[in-house]
N, C-alpha and C positions, 0 to 999 in steps of 0.2 A: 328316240325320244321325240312324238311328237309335236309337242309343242315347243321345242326351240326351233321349230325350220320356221318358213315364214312361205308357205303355200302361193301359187300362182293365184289364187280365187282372193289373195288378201293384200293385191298387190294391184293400182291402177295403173292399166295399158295406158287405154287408147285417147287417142287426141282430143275425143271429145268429152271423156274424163274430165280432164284436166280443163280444157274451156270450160265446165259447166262451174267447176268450181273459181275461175276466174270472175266469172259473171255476176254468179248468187251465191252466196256463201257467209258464214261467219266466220270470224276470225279474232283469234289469239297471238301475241305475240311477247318476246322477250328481247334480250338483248343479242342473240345471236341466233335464235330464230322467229319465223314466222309462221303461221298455221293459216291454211283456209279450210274450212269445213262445212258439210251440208248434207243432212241425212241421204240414206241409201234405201230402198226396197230389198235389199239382198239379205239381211239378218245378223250380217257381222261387218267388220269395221274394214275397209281400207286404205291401204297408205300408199300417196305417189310421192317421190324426191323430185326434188325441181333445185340443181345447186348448182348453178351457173359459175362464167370461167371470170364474171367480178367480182365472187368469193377468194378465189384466188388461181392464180394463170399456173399452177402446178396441176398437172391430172392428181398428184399421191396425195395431197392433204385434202382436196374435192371426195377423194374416194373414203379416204380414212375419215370424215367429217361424214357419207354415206353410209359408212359402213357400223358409226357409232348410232345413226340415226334406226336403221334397220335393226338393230340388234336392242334397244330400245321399245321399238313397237314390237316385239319378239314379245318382250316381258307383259305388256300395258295388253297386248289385241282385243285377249279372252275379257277383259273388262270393260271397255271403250264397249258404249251404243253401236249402235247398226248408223255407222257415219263413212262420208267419206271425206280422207284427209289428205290434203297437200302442204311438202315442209319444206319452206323455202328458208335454204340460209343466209347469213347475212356477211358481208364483211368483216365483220367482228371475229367470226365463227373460225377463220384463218389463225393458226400460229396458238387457239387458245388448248390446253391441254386435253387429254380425252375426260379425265375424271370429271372436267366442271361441264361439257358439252353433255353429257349424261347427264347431269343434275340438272340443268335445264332446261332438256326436254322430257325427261321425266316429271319435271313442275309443269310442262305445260302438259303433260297425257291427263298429270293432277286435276287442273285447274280445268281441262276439258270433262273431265268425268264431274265437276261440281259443277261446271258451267250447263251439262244434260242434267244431271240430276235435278234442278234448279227450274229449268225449262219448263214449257207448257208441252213443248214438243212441234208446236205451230208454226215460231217467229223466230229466229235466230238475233240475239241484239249485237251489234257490233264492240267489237271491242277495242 
């Protein structure tokens, strides 16, 4: 089934990824995550995890909170703009169930897909 995997080409490596969207970017957020985003030249969407050991000092709920995230942009990718996206969790994000961490960031794939639609395409507003 191709579209449940979630492909190397949909997935940000390298370091300078991630700095770019540190720098320039717009951003979404909630209560137990964060988004930073900033169009790509490549044609499809992608995602980097950023979930630090202040989410919480266990590796199994960091991964399990990964792994809800990943499987999330699974469903959203084929719909998201040609962006590239970094999800950074929050403390919050620790101890809360998987069902609501899903609904979450599924509001925010939401709210990113109206936030492009919206767009000129030029200027990213902050959010």
């Amino acid at each position: 089934m191709p579209c449940a995997e979630l492909p190397r080409e949909a997935r940000l490596r390298r370091p300078s990824d991630f700095a770019a969207l540190r720098s320039s970017s717009g951003r979404a957020g909630g209560r137990c995550f964060h988004l930073r985003y900033r169009d790509n030249a490549l044609g499809h969407a992608r995602m980097g995890l950023a979930i630090s050991k202040r989410v919480s000092k266990r590796a199994v709920e960091r991964n399990r909170i990964k792994r809800l995230v990943r499987e999330s942009f699974r469903r959203f990718r084929h719909q998201l703009p040609a962006i590239d996206v970094m999800v950074m969790a929050r403390s919050q994000a620790a101890g809360v169930p998987g069902p609501q961490l899903l609904a979450e960031i599924d509001a925010l794939w939401k709210k990113l897909l109206a936030h492009q639609c919206d767009s000129t395409g030029s200027d990213k507003a902050r959010h």
